[in-house]
C-alpha positions as YAML, in Angstrom:
chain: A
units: angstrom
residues:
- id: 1
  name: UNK
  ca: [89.78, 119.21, 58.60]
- id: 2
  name: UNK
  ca: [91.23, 115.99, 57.75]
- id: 3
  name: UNK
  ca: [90.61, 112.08, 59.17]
- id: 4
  name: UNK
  ca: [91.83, 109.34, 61.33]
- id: 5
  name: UNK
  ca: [91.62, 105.60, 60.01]
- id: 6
  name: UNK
  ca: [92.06, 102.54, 62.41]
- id: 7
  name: UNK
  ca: [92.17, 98.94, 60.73]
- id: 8
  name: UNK
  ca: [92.07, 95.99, 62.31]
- id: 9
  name: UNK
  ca: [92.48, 92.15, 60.50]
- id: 10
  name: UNK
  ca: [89.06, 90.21, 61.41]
- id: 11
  name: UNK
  ca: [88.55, 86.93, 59.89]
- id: 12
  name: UNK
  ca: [90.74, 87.77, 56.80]
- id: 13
  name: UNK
  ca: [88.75, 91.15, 56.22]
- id: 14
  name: UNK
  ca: [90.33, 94.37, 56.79]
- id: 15
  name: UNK
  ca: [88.05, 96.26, 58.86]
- id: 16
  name: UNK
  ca: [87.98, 99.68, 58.89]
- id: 17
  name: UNK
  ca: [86.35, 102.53, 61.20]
- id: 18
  name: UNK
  ca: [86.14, 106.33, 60.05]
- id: 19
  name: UNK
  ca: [85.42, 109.14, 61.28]
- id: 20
  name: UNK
  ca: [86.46, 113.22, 61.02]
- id: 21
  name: UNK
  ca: [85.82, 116.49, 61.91]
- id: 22
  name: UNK
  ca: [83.94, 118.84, 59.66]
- id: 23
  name: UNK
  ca: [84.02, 122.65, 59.55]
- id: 24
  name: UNK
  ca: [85.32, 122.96, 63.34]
- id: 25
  name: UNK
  ca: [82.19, 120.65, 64.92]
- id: 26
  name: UNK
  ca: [82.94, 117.08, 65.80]
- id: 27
  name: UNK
  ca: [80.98, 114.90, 63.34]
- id: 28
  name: UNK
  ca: [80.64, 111.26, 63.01]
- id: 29
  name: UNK
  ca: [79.41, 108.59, 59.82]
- id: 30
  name: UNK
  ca: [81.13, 105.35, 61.04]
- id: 31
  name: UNK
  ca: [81.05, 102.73, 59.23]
- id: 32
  name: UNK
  ca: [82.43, 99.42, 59.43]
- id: 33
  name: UNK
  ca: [83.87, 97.92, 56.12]
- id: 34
  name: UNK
  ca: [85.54, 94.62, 54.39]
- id: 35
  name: UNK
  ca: [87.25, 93.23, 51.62]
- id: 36
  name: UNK
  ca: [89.17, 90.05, 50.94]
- id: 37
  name: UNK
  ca: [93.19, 89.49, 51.96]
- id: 38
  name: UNK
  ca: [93.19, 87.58, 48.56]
- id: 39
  name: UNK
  ca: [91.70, 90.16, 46.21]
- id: 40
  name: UNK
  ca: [93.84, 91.75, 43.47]
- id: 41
  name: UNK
  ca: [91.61, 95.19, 43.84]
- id: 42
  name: UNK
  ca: [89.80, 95.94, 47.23]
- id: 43
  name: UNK
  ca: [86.18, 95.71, 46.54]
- id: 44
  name: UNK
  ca: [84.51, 96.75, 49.81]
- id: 45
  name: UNK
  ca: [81.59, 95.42, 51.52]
- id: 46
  name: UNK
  ca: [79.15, 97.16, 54.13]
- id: 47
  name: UNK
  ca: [79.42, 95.52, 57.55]
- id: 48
  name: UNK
  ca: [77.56, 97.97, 59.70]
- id: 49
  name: UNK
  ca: [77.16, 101.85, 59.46]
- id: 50
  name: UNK
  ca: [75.33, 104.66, 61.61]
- id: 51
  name: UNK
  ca: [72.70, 105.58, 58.66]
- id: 52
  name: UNK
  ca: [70.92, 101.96, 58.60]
- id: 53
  name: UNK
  ca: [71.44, 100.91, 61.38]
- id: 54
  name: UNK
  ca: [70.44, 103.62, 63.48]
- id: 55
  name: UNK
  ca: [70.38, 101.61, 67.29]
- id: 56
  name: UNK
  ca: [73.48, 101.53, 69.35]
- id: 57
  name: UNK
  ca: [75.40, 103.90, 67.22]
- id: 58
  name: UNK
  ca: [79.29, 103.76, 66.66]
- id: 59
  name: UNK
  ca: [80.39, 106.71, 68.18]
- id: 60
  name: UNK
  ca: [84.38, 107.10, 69.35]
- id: 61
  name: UNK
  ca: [84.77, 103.45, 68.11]
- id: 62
  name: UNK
  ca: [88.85, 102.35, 67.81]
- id: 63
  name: UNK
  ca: [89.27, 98.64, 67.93]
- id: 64
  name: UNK
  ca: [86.99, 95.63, 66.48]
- id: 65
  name: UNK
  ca: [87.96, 92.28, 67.53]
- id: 66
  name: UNK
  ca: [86.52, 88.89, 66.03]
- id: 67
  name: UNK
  ca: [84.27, 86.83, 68.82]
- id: 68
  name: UNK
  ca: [85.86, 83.26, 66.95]
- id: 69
  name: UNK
  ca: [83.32, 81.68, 69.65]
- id: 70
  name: UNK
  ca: [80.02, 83.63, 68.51]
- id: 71
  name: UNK
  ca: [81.17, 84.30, 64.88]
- id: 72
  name: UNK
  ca: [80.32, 88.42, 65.61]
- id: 73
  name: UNK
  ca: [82.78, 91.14, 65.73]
- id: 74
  name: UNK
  ca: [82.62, 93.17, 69.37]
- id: 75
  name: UNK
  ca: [83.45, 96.92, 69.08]
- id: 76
  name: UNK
  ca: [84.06, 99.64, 71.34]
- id: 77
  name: UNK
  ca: [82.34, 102.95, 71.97]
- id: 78
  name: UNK
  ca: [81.72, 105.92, 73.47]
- id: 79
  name: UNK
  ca: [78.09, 107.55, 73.14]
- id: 80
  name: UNK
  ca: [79.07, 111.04, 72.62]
- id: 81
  name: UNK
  ca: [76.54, 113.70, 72.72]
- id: 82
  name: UNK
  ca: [78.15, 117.23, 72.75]
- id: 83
  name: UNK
  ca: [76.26, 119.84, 74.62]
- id: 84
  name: UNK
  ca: [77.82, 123.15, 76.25]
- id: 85
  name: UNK
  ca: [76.48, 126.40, 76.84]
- id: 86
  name: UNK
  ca: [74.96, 126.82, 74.07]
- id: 87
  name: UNK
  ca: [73.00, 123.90, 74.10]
- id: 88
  name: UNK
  ca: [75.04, 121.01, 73.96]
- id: 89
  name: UNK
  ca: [75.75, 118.48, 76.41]
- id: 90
  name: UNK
  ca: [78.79, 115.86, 76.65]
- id: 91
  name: UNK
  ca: [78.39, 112.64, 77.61]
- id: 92
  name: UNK
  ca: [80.46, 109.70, 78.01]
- id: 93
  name: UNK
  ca: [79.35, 105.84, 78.17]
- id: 94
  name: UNK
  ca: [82.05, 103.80, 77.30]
- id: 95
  name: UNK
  ca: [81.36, 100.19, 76.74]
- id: 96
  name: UNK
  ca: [81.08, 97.21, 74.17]
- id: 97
  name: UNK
  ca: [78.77, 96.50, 71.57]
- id: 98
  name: UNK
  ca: [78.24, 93.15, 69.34]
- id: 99
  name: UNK
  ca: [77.84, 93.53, 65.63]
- id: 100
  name: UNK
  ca: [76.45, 90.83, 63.73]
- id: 101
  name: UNK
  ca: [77.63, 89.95, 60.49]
- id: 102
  name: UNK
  ca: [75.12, 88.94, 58.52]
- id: 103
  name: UNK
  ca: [72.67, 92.41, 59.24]
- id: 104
  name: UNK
  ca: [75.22, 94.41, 60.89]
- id: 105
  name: UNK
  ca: [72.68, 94.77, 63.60]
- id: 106
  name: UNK
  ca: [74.42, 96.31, 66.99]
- id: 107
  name: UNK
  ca: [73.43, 95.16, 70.83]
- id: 108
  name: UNK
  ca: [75.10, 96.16, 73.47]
- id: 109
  name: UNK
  ca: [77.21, 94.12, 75.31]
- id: 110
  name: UNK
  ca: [78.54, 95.84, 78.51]
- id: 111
  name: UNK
  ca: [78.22, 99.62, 79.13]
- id: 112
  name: UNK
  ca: [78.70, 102.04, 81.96]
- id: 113
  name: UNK
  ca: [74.96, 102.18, 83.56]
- id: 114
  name: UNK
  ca: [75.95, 101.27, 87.23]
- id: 115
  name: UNK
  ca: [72.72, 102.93, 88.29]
- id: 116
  name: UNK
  ca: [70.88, 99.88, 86.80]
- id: 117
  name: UNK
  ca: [72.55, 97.21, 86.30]
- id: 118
  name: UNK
  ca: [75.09, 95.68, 88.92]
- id: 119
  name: UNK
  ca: [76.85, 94.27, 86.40]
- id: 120
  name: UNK
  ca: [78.28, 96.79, 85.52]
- id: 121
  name: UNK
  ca: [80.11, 97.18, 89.46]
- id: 122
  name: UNK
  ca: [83.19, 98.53, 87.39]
- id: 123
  name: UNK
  ca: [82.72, 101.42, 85.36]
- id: 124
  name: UNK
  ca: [85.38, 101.99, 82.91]
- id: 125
  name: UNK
  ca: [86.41, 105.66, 82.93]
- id: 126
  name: UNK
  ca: [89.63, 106.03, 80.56]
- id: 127
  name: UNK
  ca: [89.70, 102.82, 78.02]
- id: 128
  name: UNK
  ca: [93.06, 101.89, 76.54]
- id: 129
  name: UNK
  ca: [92.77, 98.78, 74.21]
- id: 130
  name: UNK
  ca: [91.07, 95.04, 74.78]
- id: 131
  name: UNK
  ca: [91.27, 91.85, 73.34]
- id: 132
  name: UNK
  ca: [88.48, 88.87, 73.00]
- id: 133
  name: UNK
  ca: [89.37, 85.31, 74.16]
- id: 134
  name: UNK
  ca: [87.05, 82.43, 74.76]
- id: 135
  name: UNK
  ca: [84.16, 84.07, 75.75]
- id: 136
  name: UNK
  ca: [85.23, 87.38, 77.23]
- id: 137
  name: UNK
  ca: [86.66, 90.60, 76.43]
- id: 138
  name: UNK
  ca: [89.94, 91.72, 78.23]
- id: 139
  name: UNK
  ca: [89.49, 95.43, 78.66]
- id: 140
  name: UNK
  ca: [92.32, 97.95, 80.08]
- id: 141
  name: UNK
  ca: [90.89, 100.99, 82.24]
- id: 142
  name: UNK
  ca: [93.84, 103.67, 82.17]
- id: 143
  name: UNK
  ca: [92.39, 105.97, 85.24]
- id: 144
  name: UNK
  ca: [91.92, 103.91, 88.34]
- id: 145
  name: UNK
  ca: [94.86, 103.26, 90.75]
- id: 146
  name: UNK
  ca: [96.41, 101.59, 90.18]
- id: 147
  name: UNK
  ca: [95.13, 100.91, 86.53]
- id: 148
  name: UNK
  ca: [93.76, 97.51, 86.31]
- id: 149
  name: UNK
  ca: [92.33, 95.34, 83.33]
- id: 150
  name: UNK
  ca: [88.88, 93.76, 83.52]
- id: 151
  name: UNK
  ca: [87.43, 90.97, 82.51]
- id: 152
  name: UNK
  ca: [83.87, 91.29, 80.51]
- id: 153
  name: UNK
  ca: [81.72, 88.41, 80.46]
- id: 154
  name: UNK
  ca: [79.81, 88.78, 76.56]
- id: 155
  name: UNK
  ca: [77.14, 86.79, 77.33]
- id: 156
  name: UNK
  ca: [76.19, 88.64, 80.79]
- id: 157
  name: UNK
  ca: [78.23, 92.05, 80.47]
- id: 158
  name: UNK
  ca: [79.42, 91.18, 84.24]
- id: 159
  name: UNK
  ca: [82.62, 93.10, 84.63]
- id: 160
  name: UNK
  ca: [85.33, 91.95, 87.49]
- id: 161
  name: UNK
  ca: [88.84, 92.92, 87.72]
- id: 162
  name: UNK
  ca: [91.36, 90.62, 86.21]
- id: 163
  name: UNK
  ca: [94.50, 92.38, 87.44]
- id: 164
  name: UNK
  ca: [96.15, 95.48, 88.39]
- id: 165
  name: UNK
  ca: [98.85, 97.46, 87.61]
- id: 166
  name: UNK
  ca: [100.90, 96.89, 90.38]
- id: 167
  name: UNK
  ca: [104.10, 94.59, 89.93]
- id: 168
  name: UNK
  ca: [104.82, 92.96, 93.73]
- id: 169
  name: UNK
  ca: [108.91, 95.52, 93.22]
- id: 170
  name: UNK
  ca: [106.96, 98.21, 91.33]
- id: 171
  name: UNK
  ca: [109.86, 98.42, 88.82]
- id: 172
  name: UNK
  ca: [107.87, 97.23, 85.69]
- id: 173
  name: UNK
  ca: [104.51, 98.76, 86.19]
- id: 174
  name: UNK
  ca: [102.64, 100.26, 83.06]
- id: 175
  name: UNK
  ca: [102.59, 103.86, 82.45]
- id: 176
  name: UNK
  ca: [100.72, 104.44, 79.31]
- id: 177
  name: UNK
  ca: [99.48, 101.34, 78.02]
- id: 178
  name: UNK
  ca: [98.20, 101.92, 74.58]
- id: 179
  name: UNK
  ca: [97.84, 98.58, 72.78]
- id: 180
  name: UNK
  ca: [97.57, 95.43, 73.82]
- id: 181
  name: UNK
  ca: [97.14, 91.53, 72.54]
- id: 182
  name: UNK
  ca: [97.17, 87.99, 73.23]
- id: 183
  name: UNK
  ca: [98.49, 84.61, 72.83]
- id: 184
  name: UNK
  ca: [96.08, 82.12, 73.86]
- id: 185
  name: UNK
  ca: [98.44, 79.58, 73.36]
- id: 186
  name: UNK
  ca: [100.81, 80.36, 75.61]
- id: 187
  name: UNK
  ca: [98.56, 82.69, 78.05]
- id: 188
  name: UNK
  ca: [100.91, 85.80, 77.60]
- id: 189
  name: UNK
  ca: [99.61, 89.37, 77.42]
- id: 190
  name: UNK
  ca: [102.23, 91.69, 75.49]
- id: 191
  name: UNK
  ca: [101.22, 95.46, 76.10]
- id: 192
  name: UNK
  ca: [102.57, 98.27, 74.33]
- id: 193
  name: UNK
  ca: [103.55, 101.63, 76.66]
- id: 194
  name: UNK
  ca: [103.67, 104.65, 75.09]
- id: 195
  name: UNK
  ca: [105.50, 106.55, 77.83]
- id: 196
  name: UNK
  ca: [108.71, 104.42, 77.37]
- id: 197
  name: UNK
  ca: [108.36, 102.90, 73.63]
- id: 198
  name: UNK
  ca: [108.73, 99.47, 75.32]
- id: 199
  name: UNK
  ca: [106.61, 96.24, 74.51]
- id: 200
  name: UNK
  ca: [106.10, 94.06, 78.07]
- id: 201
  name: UNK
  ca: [105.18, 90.26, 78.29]
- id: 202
  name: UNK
  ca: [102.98, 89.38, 81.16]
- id: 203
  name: UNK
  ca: [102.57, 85.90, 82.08]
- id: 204
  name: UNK
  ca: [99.15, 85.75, 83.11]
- id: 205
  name: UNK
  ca: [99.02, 82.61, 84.78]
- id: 206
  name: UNK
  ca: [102.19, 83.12, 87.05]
- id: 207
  name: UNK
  ca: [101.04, 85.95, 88.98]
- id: 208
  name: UNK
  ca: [100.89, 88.89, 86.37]
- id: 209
  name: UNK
  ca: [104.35, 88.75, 86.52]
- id: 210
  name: UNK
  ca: [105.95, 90.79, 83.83]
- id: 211
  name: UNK
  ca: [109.07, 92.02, 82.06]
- id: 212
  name: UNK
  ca: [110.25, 94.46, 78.73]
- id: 213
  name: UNK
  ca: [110.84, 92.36, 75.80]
- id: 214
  name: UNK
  ca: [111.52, 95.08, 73.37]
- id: 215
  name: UNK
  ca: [112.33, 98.68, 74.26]
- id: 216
  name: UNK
  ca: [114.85, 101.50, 72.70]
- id: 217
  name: UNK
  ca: [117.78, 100.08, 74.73]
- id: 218
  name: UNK
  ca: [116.55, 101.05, 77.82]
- id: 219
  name: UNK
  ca: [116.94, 97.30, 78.90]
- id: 220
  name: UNK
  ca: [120.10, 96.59, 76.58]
- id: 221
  name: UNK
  ca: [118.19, 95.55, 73.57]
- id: 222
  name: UNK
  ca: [119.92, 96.83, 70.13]
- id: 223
  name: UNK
  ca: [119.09, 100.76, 69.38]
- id: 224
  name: UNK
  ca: [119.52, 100.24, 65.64]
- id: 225
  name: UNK
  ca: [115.54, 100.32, 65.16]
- id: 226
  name: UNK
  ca: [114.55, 102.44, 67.89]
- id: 227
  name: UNK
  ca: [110.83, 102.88, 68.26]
- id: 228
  name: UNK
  ca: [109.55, 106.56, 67.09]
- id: 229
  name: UNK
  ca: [106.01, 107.14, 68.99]
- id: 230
  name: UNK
  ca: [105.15, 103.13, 68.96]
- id: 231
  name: UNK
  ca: [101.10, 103.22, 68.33]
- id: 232
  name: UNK
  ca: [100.13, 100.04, 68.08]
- id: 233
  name: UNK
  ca: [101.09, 96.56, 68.61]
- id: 234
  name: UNK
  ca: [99.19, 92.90, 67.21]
- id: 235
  name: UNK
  ca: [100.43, 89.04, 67.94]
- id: 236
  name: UNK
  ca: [101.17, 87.42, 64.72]
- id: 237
  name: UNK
  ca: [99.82, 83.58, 65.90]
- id: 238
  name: UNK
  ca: [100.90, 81.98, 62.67]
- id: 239
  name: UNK
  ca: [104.80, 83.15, 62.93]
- id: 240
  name: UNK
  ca: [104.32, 83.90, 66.29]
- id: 241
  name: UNK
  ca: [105.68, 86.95, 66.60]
- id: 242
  name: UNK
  ca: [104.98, 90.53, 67.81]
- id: 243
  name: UNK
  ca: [103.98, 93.57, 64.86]
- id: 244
  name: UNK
  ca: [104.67, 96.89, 66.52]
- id: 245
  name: UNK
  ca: [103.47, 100.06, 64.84]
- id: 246
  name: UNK
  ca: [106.25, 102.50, 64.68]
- id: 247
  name: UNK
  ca: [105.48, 106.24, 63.00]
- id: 248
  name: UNK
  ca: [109.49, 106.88, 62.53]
- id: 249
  name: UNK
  ca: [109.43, 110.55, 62.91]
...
């Protein structure tokens, strides 16, 4: 019934993670696959897939990110298994898994079993988008309030909040953060919200403190380019600048 695509640059591979819906019933074959920046013709290389390796499936997966420190990429996911009343269940577990590069063998990293495990304290119930600096994996939980982003340790899965979204004069607090990245130069967190097509810098070592960079004139930038359902955004380190995703309806 047709398909949704989401690439993502990862060591100068485009990465890309599939999956569709067939005949009315939610089906998924993800599979995770690269090819060289450089090449003339794309010739694709298996990464990781659900049909090898079977353990800690990709299910729901939209972002990869590149661990630089542990040369691995770190996905998300959602175990999905449908079941209703006639026989199948739904189930959520939403959480991080590490992908190695030479087998494309997946562990998990940091799930949702609070039961268990007490570190996972803070179970994350509506994901928006992450990023993976030094160590750790920033993640952005859209349901709690007020929505807050935590801060995933990848060698222990320990979760603890990193900040909330709760500016001190409430004026620029997120509404529907969809995508998110990060300068670790400079420390600054630029988040994308959908509600208001309007990119935000946060200064993460000043308090959280943040303010709208780019918007459509809401804040007296130019309305020339006006963002048109603004999906995606991704910091450009080597011109440092920000790439926003605009559909232009």
């Amino acid at each position: 019934m047709g398909s949704n695509t989401y690439s993502v640059l990862v060591a100068g591979s485009i990465v890309r993670d599939l999956g569709w819906l067939s005949q009315g019933k939610l089906a998924f074959d993800y599979a995770i696959l690269k090819y060289s920046l450089d090449a003339e013709t794309p010739n694709f290389t298996l990464v990781s897939d659900n049909q090898t390796q079977k353990e800690q499936p990709l299910v729901g997966t939209e972002a990869i990110r590149f661990d630089q420190q542990a040369n691995r990429l770190i996905a998300d996911t959602q175990f999905n298994q449908l079941t209703n009343d006639i026989g199948v269940v739904y189930e959520r577990w939403y959480g991080l898994v590490a992908i190695d590069l030479a087998t494309g063998v997946r562990t998990v990293v940091s799930g949702n079993n609070v039961q268990t495990d007490e570190n996972y304290a803070f179970k994350i119930i509506i994901p928006a988008d992450y990023f993976v600096d030094n160590g750790f994996a920033y993640y952005y939980d859209r349901r709690p309030t007020p929505e807050r982003m935590l801060k995933i340790n990848l060698t222990t899965g320990e979760r603890t909040e990193w900040f909330s979204n709760s500016a001190e004069n409430k004026k620029y607090n997120l509404k529907v953060l969809k995508s998110l990245d990060y300068d670790p130069a400079t420390k600054f967190l630029y988040a994308l919200d959908a509600a208001i097509d309007s990119v935000f810098k946060i200064d993460t070592q000043n308090g959280f403190t943040r303010g709208p960079i780019a918007s459509n004139g809401n804040f007296g930038e130019s309305t020339a380019l006006n963002y048109v359902s603004a999906s995606a955004l991704s910091w450009d380190q080597l011109n440092q600048r920000l790439l926003v995703t605009n559909q232009l309806e």
